[in-house]
Backbone as numpy.savetxt, mean C-alpha at the origin, in Angstrom:
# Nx Ny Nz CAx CAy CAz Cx Cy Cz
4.38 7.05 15.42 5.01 8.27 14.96 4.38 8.71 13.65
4.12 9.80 13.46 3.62 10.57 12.62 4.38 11.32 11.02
4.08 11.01 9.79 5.19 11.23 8.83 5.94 12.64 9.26
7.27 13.24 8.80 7.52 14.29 9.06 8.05 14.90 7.99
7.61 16.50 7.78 7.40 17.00 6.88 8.88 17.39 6.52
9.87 17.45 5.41 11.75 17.27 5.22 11.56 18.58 4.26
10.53 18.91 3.26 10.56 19.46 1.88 9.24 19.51 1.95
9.22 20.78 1.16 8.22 21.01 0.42 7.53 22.44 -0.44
7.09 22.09 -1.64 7.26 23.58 -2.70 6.05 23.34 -3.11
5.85 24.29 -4.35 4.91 24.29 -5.58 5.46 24.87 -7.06
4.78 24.08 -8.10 5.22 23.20 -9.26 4.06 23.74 -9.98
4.30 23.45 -11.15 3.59 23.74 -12.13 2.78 22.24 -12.35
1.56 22.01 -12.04 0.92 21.01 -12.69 1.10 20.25 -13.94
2.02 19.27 -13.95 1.82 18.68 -15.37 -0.13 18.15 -16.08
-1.23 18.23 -15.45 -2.06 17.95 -15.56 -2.73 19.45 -16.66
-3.07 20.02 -15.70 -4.23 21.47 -15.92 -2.65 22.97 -16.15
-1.35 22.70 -15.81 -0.64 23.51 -16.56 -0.70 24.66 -15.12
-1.34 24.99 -14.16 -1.56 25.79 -12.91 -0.31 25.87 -12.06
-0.24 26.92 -11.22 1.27 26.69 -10.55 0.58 26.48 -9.32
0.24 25.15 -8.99 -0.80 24.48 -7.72 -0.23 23.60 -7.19
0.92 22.73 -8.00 0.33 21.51 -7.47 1.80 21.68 -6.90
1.09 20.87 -5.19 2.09 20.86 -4.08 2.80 19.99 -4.09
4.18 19.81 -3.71 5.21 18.67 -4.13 5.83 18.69 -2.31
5.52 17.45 -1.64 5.71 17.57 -0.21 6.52 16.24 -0.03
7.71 16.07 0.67 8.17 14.99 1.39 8.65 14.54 3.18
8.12 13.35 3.10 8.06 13.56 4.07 9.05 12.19 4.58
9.48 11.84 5.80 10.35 10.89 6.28 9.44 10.04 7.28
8.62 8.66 7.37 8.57 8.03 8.45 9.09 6.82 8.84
9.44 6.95 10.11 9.87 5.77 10.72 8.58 4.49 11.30
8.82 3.48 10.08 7.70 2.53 10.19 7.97 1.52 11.34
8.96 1.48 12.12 9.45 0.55 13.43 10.04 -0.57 12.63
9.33 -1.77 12.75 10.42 -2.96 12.28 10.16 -2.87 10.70
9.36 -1.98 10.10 9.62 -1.62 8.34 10.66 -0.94 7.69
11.56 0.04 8.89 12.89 0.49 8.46 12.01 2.42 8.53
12.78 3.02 7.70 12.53 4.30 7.77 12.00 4.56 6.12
11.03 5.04 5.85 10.38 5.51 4.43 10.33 6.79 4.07
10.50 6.67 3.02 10.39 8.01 2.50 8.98 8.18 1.21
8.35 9.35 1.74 6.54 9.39 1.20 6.88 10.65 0.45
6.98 10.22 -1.12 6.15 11.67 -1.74 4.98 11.97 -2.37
4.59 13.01 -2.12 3.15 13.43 -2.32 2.97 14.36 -3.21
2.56 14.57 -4.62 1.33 15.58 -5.53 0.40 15.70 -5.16
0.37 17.34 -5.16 -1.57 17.00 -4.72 -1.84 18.74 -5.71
-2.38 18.50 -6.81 -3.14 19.64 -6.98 -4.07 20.55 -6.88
-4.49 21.61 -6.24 -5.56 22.45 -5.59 -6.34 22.46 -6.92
-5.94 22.80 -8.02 -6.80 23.34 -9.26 -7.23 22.26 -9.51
-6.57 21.14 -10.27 -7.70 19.75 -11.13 -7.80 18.60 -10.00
-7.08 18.68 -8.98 -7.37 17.24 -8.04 -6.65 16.23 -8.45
-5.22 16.44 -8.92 -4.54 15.56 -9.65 -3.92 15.45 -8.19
-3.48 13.94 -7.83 -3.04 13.79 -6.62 -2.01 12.28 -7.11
-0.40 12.46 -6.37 -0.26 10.92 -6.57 0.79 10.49 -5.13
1.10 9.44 -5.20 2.32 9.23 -3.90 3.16 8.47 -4.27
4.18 8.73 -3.58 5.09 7.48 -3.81 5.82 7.36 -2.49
6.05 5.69 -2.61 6.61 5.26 -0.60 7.92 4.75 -1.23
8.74 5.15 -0.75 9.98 4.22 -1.26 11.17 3.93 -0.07
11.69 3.27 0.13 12.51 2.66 1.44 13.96 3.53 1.19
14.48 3.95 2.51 15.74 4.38 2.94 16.72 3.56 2.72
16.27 2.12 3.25 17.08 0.94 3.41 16.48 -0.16 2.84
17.43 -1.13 3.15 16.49 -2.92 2.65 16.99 -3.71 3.76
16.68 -4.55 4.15 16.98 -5.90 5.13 16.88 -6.89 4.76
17.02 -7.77 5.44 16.63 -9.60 5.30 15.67 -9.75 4.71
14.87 -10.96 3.84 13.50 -11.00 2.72 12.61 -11.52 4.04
11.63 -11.44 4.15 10.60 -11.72 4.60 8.85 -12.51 4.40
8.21 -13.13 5.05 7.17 -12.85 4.50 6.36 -13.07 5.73
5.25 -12.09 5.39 4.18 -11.57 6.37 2.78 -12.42 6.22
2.22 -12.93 7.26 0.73 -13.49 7.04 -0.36 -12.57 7.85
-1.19 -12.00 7.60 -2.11 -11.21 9.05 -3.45 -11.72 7.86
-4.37 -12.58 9.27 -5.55 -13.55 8.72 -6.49 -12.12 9.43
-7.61 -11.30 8.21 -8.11 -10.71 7.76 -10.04 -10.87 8.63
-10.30 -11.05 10.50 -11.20 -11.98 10.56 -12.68 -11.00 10.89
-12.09 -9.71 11.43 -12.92 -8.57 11.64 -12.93 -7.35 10.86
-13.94 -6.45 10.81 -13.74 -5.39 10.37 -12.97 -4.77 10.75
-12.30 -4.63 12.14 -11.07 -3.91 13.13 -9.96 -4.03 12.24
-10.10 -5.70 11.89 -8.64 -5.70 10.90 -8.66 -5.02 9.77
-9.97 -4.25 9.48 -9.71 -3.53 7.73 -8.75 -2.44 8.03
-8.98 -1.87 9.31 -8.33 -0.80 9.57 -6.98 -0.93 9.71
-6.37 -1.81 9.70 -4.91 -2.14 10.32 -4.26 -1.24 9.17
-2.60 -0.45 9.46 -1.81 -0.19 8.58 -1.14 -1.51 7.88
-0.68 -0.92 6.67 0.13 -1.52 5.66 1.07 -1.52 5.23
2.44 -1.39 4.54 3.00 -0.91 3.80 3.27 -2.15 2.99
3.39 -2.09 1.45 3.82 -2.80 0.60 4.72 -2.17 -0.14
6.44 -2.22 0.42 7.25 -2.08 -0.41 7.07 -2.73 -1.55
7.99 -1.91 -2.57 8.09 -1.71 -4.15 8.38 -3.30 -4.44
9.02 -4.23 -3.58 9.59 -5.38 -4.32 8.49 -6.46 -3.58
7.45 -6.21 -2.81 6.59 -7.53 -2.32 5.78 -7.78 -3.24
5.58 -9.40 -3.32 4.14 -9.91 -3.77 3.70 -10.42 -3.03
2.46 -9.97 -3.56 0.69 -10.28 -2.95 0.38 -11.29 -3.23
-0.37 -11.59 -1.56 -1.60 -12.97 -2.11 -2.40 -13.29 -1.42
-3.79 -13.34 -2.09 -4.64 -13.42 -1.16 -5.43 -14.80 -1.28
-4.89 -15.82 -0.86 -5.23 -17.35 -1.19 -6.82 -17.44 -1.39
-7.89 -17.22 -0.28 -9.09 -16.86 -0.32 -10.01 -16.49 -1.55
-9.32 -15.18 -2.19 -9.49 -14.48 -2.94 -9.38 -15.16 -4.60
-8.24 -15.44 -4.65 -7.40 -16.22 -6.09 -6.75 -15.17 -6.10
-6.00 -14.23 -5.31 -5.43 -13.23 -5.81 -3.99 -13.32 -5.99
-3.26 -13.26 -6.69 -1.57 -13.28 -6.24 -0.78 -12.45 -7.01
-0.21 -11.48 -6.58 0.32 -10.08 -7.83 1.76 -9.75 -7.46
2.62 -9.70 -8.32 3.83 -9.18 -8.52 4.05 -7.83 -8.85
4.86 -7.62 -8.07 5.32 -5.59 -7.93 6.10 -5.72 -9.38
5.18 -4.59 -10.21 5.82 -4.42 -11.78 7.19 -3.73 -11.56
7.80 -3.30 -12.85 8.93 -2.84 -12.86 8.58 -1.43 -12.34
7.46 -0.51 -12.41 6.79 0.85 -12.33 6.33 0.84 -10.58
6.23 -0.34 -10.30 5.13 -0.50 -9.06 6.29 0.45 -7.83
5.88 1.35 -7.16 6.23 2.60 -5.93 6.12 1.85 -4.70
4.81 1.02 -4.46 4.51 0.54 -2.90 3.40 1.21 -2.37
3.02 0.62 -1.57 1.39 1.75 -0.82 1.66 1.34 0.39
1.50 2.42 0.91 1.04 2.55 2.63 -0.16 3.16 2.45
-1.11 2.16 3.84 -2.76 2.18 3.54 -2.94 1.74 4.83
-4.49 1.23 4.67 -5.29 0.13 5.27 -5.39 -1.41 4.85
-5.39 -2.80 5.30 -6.27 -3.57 4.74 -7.11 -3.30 3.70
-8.10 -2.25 4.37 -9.04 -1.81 3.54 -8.90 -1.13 2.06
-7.81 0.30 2.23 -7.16 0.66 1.39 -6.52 -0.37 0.43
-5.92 -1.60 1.06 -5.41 -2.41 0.10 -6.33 -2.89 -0.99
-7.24 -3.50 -0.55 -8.32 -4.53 -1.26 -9.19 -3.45 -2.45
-9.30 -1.70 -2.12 -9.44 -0.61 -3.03 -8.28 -0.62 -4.15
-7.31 -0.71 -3.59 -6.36 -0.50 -5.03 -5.79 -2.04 -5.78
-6.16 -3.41 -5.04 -6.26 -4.22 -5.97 -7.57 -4.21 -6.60
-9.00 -3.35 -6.27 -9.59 -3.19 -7.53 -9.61 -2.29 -8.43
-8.64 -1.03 -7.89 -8.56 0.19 -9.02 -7.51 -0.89 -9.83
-7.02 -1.74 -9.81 -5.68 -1.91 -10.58 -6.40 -3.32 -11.72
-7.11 -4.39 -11.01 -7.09 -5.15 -12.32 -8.56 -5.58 -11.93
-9.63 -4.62 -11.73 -11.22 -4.62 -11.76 -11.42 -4.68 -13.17
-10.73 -4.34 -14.25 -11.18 -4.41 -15.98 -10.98 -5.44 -15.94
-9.68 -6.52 -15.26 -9.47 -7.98 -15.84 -10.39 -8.97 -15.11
-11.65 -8.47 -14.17 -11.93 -9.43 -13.59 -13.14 -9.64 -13.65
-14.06 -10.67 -13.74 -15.53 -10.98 -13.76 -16.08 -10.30 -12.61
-17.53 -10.54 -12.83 -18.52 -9.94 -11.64 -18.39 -10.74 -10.52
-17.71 -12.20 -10.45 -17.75 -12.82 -8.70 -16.35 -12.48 -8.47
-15.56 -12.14 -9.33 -14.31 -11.64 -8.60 -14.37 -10.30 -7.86
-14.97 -9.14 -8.56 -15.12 -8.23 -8.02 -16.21 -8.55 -6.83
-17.44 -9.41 -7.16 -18.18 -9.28 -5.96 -17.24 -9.82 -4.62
-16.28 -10.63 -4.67 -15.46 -11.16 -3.25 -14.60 -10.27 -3.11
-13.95 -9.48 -3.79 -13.30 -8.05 -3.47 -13.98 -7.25 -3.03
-15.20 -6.81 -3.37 -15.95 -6.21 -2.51 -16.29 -6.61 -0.84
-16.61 -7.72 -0.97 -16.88 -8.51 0.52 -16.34 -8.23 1.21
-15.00 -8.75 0.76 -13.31 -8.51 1.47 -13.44 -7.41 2.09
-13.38 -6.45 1.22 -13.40 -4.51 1.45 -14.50 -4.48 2.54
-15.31 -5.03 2.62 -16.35 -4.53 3.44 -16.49 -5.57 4.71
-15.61 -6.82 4.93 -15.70 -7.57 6.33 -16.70 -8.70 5.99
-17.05 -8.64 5.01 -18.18 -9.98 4.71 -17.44 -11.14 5.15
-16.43 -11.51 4.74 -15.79 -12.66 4.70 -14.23 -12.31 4.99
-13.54 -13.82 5.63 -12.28 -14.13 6.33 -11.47 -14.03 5.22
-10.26 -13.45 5.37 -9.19 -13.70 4.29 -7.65 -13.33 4.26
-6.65 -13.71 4.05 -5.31 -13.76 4.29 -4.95 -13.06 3.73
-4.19 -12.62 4.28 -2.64 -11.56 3.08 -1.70 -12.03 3.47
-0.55 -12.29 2.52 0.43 -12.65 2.37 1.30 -11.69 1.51
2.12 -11.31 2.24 3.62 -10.39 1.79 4.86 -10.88 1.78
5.26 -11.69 0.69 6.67 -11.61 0.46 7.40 -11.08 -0.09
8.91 -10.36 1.07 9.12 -9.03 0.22 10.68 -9.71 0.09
11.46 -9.30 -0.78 12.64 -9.73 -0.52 13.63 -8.78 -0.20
12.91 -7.43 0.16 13.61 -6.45 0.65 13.35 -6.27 2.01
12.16 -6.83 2.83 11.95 -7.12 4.05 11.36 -5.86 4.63
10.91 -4.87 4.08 10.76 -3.41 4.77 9.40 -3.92 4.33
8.52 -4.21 4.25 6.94 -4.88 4.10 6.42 -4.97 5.62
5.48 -4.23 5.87 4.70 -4.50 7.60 3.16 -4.40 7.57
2.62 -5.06 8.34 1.24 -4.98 8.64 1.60 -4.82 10.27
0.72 -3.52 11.02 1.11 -2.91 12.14 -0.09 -3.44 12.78
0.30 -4.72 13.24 -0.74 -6.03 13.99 -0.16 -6.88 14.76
-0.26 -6.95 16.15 0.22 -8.42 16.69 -0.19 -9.46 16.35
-1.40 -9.47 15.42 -1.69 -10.82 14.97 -0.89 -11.05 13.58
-0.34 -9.79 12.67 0.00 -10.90 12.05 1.73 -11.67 12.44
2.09 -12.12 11.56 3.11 -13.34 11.54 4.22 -12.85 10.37
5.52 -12.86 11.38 6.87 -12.78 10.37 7.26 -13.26 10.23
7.99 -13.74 9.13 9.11 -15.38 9.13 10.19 -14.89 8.02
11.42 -14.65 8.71 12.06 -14.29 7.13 12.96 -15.72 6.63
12.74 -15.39 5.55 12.90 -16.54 4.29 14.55 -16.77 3.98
């Protein structure tokens, strides 16, 4: 199912000050992730763009494994509600949803991009070089989602649910 469009206007850009930037929401039903709610900025004038995923509901805590072995899997969907942490054993990666942290719905791929937009300043050149890899199918690697709000999915029969 496809997000569906509930709202939507135009705003004055807090960026460039323009009356551009589009303010859109939308409702999807993620199946066993519960129902989400996606908002979207997107400015025509400066390209100021942001989102935010935030859950309708919460359920039972969970945690998710989907082992990372083809490029097919970069493509897989995501969602990382606001309350999961990350980990990517492989990697050394393991990250806690800040007090600020929204959630992303993505790719695999998309994922392994915004754990390097987020702490690529804190990390040496072989960290980023195996984030790169990752991103690109070089090499095998796990994700792990434990959410304790349980609305966390990777849209894969391979991966694995177990709630906690």
């Amino acid at each position: 199912m496809m997000p569906v469009l509930i709202y939507e206007e135009t705003l004055q850009c807090p960026i460039c000050k323009r009356n551009t930037l589009k303010h859109s929401e939308y409702v999807y039903d993620s199946g066993p992730g519960g129902i989400l709610n996606i908002t979207v900025f997107s400015c025509s004038s400066c390209g100021f763009n942001e989102k935010l995923v935030k859950p309708f509901e919460e359920s039972k805590p969970i945690e998710i494994r989907f082992e990372v072995k083809s490029e097919d899997d970069l493509n897989v969907l995501v969602y990382r509600s606001p309350t999961a942490q990350l980990e990517i054993p492989e990697l050394g990666i393991s990250t806690e949803p800040g007090e600020l942290y929204q959630g992303i719905i993505t790719t695999v791929e998309g994922l392994i991009e915004d754990i390097i937009d987020t702490i690529g300043d804190f990390c040496d050149e072989e960290c980023i070089k195996k984030l790169q890899d990752a991103k690109e199918g070089k090499i095998k690697f796990t994700i792990i989602l434990q959410d304790p709000s349980g609305l966390s999915f990777v849209r894969s029969e391979k991966a694995t649910v177990t709630q906690l």
